[in-house]
The first five atom37 places (N, CA, C, CB, O) and aatype in JSON, in Angstrom:
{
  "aatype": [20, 20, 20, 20, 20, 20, 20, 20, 20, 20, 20, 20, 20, 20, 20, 20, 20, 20, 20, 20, 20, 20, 20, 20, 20, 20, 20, 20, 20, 20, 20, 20, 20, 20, 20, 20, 20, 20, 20, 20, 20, 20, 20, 20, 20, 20, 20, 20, 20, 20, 20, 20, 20, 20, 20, 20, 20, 20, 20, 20, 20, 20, 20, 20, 20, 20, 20, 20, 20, 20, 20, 20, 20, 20, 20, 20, 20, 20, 20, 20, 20, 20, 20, 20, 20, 20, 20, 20, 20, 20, 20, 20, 20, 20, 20, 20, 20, 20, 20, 20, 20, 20, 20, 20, 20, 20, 20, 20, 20, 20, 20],
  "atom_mask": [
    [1, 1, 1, 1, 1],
    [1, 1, 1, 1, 1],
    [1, 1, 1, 1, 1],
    [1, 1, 1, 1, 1],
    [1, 1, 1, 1, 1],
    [1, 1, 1, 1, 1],
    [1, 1, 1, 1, 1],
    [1, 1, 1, 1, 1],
    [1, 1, 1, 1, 1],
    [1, 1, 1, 1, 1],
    [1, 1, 1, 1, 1],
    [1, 1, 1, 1, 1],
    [1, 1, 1, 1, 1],
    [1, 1, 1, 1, 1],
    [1, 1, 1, 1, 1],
    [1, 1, 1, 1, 1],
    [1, 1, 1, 1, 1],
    [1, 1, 1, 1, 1],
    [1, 1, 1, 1, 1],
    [1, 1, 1, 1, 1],
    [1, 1, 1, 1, 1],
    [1, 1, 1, 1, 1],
    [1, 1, 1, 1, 1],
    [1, 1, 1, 1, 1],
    [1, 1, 1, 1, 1],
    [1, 1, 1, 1, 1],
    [1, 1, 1, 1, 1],
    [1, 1, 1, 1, 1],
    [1, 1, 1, 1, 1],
    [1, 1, 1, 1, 1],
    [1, 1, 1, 1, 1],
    [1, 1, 1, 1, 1],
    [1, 1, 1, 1, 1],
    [1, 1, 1, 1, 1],
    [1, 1, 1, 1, 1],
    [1, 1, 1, 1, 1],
    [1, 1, 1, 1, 1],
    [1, 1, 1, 1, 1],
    [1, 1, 1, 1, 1],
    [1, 1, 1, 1, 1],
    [1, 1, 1, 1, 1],
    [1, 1, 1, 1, 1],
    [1, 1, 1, 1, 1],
    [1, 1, 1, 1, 1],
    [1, 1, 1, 1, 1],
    [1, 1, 1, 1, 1],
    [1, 1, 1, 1, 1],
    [1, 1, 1, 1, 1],
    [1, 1, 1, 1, 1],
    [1, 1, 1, 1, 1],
    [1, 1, 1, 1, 1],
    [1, 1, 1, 1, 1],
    [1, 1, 1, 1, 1],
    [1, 1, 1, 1, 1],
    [1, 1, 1, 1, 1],
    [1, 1, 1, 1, 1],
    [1, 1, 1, 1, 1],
    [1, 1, 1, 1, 1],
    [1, 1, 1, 1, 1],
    [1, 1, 1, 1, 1],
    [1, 1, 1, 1, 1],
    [1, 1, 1, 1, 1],
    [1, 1, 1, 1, 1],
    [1, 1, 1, 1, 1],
    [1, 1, 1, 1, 1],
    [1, 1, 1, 1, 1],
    [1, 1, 1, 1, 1],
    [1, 1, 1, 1, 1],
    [1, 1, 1, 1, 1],
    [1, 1, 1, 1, 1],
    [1, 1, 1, 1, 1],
    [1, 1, 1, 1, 1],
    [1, 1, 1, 1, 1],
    [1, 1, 1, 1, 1],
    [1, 1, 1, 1, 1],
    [1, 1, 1, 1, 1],
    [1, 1, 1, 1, 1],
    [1, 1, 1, 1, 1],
    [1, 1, 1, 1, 1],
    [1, 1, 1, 1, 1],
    [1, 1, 1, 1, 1],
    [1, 1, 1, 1, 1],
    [1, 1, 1, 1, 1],
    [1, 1, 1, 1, 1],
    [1, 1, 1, 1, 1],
    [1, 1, 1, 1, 1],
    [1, 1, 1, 1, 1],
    [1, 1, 1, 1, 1],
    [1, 1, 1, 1, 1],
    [1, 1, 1, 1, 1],
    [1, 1, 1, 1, 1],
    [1, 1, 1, 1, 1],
    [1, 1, 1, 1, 1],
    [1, 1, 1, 1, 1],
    [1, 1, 1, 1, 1],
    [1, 1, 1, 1, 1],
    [1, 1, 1, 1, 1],
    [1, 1, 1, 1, 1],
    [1, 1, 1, 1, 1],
    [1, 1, 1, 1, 1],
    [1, 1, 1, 1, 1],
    [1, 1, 1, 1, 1],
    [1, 1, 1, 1, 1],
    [1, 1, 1, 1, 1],
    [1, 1, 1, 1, 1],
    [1, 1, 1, 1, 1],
    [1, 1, 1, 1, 1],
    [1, 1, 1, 1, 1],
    [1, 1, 1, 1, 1],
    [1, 1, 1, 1, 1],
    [1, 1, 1, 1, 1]
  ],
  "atom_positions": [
    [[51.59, 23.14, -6.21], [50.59, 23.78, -5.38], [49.39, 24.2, -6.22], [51.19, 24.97, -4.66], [48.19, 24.22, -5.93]],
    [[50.1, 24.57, -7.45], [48.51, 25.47, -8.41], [47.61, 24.1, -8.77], [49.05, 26.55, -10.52], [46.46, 24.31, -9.18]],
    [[48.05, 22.74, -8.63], [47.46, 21.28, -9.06], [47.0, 21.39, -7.37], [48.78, 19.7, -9.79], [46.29, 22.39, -7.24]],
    [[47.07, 21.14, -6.89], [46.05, 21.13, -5.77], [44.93, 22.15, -5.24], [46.76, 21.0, -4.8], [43.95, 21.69, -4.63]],
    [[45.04, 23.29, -5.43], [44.38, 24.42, -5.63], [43.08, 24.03, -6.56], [45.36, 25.48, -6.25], [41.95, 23.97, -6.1]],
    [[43.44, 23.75, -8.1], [42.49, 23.75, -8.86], [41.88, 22.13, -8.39], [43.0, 24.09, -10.44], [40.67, 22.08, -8.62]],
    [[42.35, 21.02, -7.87], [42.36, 20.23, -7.75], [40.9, 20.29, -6.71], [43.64, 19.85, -7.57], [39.79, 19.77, -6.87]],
    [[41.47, 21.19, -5.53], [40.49, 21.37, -4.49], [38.77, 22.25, -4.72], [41.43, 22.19, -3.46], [37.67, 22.03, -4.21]],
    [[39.26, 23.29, -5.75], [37.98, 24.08, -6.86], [37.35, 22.78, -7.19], [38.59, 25.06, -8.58], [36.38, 22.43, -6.51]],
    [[37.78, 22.05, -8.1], [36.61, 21.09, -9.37], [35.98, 20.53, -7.9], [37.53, 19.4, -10.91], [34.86, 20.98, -7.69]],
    [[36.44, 19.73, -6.97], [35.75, 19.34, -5.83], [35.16, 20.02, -5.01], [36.31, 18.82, -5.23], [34.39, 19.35, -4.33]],
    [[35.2, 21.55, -4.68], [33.76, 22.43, -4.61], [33.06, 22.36, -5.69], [33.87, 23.9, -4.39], [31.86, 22.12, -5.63]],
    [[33.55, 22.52, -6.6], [32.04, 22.84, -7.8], [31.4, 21.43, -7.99], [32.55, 23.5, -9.72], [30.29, 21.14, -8.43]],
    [[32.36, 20.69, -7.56], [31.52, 18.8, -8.15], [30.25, 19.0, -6.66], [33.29, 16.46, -7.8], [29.08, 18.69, -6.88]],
    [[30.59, 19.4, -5.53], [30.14, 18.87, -4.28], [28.8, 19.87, -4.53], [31.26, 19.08, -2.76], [27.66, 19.42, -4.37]],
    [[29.11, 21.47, -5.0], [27.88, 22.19, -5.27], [27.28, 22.12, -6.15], [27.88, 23.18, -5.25], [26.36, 22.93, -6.1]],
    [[27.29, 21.41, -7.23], [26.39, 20.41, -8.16], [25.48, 19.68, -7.61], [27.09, 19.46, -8.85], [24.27, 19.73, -7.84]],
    [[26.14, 18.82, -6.71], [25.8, 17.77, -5.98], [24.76, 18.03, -5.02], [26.86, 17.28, -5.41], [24.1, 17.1, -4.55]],
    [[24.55, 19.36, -4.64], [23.92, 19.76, -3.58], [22.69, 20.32, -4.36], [24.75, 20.73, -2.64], [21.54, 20.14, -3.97]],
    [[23.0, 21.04, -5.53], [22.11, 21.63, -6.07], [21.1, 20.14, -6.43], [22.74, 22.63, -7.31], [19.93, 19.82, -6.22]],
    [[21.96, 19.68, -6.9], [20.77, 18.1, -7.65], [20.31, 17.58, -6.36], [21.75, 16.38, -8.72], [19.33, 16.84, -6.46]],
    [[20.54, 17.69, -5.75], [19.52, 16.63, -4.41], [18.36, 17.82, -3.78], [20.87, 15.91, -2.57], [17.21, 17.58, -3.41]],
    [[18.96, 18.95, -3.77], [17.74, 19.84, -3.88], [16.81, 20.0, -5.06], [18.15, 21.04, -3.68], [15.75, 20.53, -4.75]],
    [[16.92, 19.71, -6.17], [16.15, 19.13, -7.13], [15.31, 18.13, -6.9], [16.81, 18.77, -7.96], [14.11, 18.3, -6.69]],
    [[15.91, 16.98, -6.93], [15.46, 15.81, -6.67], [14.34, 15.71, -5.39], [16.67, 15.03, -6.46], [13.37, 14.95, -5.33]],
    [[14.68, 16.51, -4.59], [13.86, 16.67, -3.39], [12.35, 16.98, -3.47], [14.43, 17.7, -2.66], [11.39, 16.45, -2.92]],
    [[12.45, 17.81, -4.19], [11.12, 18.97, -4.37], [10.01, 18.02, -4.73], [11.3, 20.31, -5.77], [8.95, 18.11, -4.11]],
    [[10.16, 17.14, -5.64], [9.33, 15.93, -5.9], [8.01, 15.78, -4.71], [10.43, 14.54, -5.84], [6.81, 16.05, -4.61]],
    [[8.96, 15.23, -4.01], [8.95, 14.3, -2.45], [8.42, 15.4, -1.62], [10.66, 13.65, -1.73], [7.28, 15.19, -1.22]],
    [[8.98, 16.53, -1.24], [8.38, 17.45, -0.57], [7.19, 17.67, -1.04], [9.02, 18.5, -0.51], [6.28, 17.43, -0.25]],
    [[6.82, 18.13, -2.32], [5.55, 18.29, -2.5], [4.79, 17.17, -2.59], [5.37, 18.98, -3.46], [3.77, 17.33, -1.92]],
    [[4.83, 15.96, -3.18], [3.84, 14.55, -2.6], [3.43, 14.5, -0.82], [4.94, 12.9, -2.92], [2.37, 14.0, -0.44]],
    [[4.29, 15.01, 0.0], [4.31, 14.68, 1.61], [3.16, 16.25, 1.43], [6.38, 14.73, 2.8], [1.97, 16.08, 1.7]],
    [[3.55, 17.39, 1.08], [2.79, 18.37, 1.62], [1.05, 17.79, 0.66], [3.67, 20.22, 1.2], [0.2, 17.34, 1.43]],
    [[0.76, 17.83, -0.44], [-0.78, 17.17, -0.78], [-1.29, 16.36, 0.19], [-0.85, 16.27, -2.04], [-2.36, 16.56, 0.76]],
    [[-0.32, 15.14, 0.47], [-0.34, 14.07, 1.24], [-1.5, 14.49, 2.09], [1.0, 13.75, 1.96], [-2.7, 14.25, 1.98]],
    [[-0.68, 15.32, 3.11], [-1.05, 15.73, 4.46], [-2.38, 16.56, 4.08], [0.21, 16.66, 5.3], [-3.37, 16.56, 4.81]],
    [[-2.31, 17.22, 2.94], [-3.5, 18.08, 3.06], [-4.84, 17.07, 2.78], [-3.39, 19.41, 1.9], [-5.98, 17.51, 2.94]],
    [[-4.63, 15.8, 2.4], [-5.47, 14.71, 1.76], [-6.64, 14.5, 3.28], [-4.28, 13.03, 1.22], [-7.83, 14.6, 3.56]],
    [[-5.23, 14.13, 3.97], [-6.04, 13.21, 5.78], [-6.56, 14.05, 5.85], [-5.31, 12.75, 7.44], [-7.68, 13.54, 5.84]],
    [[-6.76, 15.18, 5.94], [-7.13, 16.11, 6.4], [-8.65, 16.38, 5.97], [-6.22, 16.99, 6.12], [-9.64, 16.55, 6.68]],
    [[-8.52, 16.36, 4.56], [-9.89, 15.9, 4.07], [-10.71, 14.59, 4.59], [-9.71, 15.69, 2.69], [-11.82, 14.75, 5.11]],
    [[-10.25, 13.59, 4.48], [-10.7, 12.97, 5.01], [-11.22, 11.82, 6.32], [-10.56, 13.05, 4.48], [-11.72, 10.69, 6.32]],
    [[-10.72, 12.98, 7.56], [-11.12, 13.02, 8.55], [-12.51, 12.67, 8.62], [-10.8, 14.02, 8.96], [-12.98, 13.0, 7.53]],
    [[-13.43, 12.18, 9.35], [-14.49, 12.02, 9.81], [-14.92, 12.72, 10.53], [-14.6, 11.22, 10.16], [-14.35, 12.73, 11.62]],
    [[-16.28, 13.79, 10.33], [-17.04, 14.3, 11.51], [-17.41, 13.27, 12.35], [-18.23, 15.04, 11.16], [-17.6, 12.2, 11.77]],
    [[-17.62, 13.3, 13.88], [-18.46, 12.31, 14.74], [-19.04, 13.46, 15.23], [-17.77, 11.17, 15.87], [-18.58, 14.57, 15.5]],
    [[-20.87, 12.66, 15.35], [-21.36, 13.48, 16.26], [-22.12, 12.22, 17.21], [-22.35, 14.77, 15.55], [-22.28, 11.08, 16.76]],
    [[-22.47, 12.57, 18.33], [-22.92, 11.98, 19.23], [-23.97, 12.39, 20.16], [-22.08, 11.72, 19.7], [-23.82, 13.36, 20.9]],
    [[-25.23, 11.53, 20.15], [-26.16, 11.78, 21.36], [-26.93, 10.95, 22.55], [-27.01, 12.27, 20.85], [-27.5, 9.92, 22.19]],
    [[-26.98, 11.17, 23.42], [-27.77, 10.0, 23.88], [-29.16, 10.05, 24.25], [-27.2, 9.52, 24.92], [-29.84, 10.99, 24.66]],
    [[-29.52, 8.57, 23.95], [-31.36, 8.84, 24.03], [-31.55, 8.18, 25.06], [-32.49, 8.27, 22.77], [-30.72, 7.28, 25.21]],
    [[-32.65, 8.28, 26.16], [-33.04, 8.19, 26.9], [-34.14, 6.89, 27.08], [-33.23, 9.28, 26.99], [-34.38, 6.25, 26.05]],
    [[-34.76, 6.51, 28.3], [-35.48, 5.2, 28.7], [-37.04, 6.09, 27.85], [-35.49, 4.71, 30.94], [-37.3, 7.23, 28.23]],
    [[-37.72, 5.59, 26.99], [-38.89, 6.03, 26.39], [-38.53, 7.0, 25.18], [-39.77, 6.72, 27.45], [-39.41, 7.79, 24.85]],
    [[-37.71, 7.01, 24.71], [-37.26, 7.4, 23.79], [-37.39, 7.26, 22.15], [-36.48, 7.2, 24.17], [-36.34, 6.71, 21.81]],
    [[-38.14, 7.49, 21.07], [-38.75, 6.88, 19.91], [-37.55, 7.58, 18.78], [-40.62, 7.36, 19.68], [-37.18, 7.06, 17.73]],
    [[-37.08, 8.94, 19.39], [-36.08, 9.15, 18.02], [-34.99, 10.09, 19.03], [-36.96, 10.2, 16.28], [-35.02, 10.6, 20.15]],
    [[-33.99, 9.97, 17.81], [-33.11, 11.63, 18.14], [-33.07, 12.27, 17.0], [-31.41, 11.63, 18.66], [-33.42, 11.84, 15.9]],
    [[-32.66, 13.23, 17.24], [-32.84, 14.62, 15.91], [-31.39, 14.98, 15.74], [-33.86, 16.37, 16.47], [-31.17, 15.34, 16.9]],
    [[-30.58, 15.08, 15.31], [-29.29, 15.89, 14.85], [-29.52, 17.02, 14.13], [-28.39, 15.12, 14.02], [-30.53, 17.02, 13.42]],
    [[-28.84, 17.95, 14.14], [-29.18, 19.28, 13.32], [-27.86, 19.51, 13.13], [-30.05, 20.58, 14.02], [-26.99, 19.11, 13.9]],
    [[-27.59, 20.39, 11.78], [-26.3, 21.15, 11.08], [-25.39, 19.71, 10.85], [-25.37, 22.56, 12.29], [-24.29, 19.67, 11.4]],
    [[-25.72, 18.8, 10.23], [-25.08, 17.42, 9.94], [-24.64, 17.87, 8.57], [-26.13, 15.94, 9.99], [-25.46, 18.4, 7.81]],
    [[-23.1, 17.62, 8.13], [-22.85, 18.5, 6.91], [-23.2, 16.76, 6.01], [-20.83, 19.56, 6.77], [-23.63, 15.7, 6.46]],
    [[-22.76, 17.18, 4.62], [-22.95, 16.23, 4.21], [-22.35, 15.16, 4.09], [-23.2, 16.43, 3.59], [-21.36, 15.09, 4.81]],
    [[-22.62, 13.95, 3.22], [-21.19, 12.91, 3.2], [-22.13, 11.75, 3.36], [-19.77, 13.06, 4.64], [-23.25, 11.91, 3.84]],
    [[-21.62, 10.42, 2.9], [-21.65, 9.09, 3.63], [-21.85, 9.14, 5.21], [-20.33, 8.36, 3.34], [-21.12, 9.83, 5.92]],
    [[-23.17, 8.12, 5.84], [-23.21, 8.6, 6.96], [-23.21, 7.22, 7.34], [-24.25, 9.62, 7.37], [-23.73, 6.41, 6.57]],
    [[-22.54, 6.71, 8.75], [-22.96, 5.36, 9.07], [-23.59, 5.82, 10.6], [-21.57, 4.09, 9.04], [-23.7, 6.93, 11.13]],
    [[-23.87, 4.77, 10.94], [-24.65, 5.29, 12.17], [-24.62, 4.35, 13.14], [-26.09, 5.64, 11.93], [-24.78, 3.29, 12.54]],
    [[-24.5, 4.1, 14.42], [-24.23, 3.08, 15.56], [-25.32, 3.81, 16.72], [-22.32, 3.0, 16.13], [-25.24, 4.97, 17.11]],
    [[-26.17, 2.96, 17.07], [-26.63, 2.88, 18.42], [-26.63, 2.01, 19.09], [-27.55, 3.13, 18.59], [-27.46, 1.14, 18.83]],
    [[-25.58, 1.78, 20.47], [-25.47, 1.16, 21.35], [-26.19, 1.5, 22.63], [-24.39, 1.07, 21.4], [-26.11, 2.64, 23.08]],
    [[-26.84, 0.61, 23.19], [-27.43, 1.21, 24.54], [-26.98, 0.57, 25.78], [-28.93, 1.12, 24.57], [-26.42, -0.52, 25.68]],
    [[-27.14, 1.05, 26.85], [-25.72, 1.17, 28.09], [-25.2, -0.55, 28.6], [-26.48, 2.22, 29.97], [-24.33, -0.86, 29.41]],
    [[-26.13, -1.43, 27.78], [-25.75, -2.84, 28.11], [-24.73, -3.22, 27.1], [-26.99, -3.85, 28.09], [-24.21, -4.31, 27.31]],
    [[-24.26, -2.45, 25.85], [-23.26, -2.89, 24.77], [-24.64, -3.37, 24.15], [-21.8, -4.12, 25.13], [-24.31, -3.81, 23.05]],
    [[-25.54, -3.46, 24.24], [-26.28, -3.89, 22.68], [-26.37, -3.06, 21.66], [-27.67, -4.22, 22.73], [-26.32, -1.84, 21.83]],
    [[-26.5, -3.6, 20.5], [-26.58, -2.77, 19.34], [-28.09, -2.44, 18.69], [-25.71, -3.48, 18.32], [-28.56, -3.58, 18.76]],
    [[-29.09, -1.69, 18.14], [-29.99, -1.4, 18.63], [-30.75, -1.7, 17.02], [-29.89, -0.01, 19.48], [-29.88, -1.47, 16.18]],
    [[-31.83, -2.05, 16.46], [-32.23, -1.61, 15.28], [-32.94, 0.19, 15.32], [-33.34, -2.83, 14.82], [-33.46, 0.84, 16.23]],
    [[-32.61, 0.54, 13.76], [-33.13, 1.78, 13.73], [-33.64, 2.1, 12.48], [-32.25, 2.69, 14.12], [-33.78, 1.2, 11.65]],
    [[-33.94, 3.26, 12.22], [-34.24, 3.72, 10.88], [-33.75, 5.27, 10.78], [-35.86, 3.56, 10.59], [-33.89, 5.99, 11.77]],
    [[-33.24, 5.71, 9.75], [-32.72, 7.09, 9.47], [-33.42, 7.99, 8.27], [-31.23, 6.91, 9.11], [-33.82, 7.54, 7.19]],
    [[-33.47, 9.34, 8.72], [-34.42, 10.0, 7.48], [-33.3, 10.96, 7.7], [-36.34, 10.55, 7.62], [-32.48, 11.14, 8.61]],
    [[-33.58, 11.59, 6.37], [-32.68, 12.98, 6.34], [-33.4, 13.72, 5.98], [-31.51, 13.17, 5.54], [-33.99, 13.2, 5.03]],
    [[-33.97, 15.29, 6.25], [-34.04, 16.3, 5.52], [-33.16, 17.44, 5.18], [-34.83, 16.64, 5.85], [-32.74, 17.8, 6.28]],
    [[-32.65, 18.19, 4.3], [-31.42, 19.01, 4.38], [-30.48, 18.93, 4.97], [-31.52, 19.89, 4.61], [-29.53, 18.29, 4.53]],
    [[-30.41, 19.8, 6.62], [-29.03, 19.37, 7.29], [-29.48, 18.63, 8.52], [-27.98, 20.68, 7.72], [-28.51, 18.72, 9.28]],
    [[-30.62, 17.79, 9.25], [-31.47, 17.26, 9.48], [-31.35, 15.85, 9.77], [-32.12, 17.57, 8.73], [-31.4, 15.33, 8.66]],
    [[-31.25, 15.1, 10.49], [-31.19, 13.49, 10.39], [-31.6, 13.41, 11.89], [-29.52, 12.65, 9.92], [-31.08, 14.02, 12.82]],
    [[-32.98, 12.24, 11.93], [-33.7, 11.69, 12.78], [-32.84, 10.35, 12.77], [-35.25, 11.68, 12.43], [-32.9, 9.88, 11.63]],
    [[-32.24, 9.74, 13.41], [-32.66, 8.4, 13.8], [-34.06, 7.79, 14.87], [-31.44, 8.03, 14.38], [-34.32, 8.27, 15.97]],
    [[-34.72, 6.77, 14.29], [-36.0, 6.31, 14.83], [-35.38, 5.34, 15.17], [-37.27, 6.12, 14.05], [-34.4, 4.88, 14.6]],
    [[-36.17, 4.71, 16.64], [-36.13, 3.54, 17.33], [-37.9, 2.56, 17.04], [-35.73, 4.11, 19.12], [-39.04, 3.0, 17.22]],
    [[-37.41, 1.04, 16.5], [-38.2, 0.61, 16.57], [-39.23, 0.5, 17.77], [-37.8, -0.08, 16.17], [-40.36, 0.02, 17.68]],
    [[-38.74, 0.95, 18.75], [-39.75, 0.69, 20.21], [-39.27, 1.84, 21.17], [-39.46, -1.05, 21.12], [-38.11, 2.27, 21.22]],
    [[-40.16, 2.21, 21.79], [-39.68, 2.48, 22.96], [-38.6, 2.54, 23.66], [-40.05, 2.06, 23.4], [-38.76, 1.49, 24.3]],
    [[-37.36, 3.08, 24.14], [-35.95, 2.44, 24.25], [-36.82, 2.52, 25.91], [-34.05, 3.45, 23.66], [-37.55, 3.26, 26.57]],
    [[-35.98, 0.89, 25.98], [-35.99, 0.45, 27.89], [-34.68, 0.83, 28.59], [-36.11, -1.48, 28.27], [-34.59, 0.88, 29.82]],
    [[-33.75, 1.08, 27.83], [-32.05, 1.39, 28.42], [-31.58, 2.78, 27.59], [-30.72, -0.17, 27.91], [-31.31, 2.89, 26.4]],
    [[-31.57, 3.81, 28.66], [-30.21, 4.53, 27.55], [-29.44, 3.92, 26.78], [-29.13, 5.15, 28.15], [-28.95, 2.81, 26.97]],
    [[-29.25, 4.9, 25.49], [-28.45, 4.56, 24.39], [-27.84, 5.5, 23.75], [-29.04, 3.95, 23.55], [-28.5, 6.53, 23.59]],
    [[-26.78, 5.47, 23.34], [-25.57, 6.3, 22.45], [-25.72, 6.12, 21.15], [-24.07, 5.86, 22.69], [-25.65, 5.03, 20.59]],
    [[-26.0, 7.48, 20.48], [-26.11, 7.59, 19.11], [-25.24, 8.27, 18.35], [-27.14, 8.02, 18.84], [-25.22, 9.49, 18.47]],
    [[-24.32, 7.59, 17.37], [-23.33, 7.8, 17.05], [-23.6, 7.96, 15.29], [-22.43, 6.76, 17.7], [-24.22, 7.1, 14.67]],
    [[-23.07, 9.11, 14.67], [-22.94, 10.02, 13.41], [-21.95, 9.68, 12.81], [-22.84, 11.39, 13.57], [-21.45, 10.73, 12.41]],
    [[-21.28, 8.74, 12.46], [-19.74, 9.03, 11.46], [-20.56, 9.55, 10.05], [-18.49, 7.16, 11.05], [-21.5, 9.13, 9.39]],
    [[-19.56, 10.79, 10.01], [-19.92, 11.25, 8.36], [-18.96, 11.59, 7.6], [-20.76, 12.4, 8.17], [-18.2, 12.45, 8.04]],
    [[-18.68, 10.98, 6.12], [-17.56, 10.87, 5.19], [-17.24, 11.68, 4.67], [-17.57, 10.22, 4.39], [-16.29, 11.57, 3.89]]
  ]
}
């Protein structure tokens, strides 16, 4: 009986070894997943969006933080539009070469 007793001990202490090391081993991994997540997070994209109107020569955005900016204007037929962009501080005009003849959607992705 005292051989099975101690028999049954070394196999708690082997199993709580065992437990302790994979909680070791873990922590690694837990902390790569928690940076991870804090990463996307960073690099989410602001969108901002406006629409310009029939006679329309620019739009103005204001409080645009900073970053890589791309920029899309589509107007209500799916065309894609030429433009030009200025920035001052927090500030960004997009200009229309002409006159717009169709509403159009002006779109901000910023990095």
């Amino acid at each position: 009986m005292a051989t099975t007793i101690e028999d049954l001990e070394e196999r708690l202490n082997t199993f709580e070894q065992s437990l302790i090391q994979m909680g070791i081993n873990q922590t690694p991994i837990t902390d790569k997943v928690y940076d991870t997540a804090n990463k996307v997070e960073v690099i989410t994209p602001t969108i901002l969006t406006k629409q310009a109107y029939i006679d329309d020569t620019e739009v103005v955005f204001t409080n645009v933080p900073s970053g890589n900016i791309t920029v899309y204007v589509e107007n209500e037929n799916g065309d894609f539009l030429n433009y030009s962009i200025s920035r001052v501080t927090d500030m960004i005009t997009v200009s229309f070469e002409k006159p717009l003849e169709y509403t159009a959607t002006v779109t901000l992705s910023i990095l």
